[in-house]
C-alpha positions in Angstrom: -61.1 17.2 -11.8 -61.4 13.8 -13.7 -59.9 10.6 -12.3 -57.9 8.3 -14.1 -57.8 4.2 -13.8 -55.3 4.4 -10.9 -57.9 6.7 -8.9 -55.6 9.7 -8.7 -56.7 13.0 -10.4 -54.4 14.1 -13.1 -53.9 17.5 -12.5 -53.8 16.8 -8.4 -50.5 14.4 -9.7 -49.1 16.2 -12.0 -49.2 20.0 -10.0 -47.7 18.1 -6.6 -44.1 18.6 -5.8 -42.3 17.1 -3.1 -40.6 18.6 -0.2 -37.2 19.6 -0.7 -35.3 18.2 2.4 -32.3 20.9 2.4 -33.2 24.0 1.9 -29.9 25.5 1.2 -28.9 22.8 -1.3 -32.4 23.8 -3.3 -30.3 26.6 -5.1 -27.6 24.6 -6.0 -29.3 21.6 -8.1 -30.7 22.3 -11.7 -31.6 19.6 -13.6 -33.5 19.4 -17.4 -34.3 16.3 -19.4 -33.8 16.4 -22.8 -35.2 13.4 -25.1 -32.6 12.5 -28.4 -30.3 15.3 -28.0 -27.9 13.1 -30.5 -28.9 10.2 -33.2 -26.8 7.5 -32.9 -26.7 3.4 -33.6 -25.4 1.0 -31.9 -23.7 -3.0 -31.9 -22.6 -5.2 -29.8 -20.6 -8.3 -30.0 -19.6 -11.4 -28.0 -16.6 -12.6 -28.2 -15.8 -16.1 -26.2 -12.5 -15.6 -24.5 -12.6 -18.4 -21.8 -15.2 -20.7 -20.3 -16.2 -18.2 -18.1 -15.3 -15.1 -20.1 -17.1 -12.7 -22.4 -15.7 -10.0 -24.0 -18.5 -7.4 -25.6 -17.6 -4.3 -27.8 -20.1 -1.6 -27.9 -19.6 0.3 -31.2 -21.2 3.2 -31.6 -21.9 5.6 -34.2 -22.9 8.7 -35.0 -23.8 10.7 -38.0 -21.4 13.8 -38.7 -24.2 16.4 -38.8 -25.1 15.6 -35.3 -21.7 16.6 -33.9 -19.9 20.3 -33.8 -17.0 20.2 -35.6 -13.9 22.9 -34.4 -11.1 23.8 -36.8 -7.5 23.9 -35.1 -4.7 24.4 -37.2 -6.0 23.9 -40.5 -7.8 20.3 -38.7 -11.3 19.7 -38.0 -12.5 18.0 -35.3 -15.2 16.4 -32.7 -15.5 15.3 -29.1 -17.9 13.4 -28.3 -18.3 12.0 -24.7 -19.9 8.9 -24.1 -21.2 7.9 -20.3 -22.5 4.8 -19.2 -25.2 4.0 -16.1 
């Protein structure tokens, strides 16, 4: 096993999980990263509405071949969700 600058061995670091705390819940949670699922760009703006006040769109955009388009009664359409943390 090789060691890297912080000391620790890669594959010790990498193959170590940690406990899960509640076993029953263990089932229940999935989770999977996924890395630019959609291409998009973005803006943003300031706009000075008082002394103390900023207002900032966020525009964003995104090209038409990254989204699904359904057809429902003769028009097409998208949803696209947006979430902020």
């Amino acid at each position: 096993m090789g060691m890297n600058s912080t000391g620790w061995s890669s594959s010790r670091r990498c193959s170590r999980h940690r406990a899960v705390k509640f076993k029953d819940l263990e089932a229940l949670v999935t989770s999977r990263i996924v890395r630019d699922q959609v291409h998009f760009a973005w803006r943003t703006d300031f706009l000075k509405v008082t002394n103390d006040t900023v207002l900032v769109p966020v525009t964003v955009q995104v090209p038409n071949s990254q989204l699904s388009f359904q057809s429902k009664d003769g028009v097409h359409s998208a949803t696209l969700n947006v979430f902020d943390a």
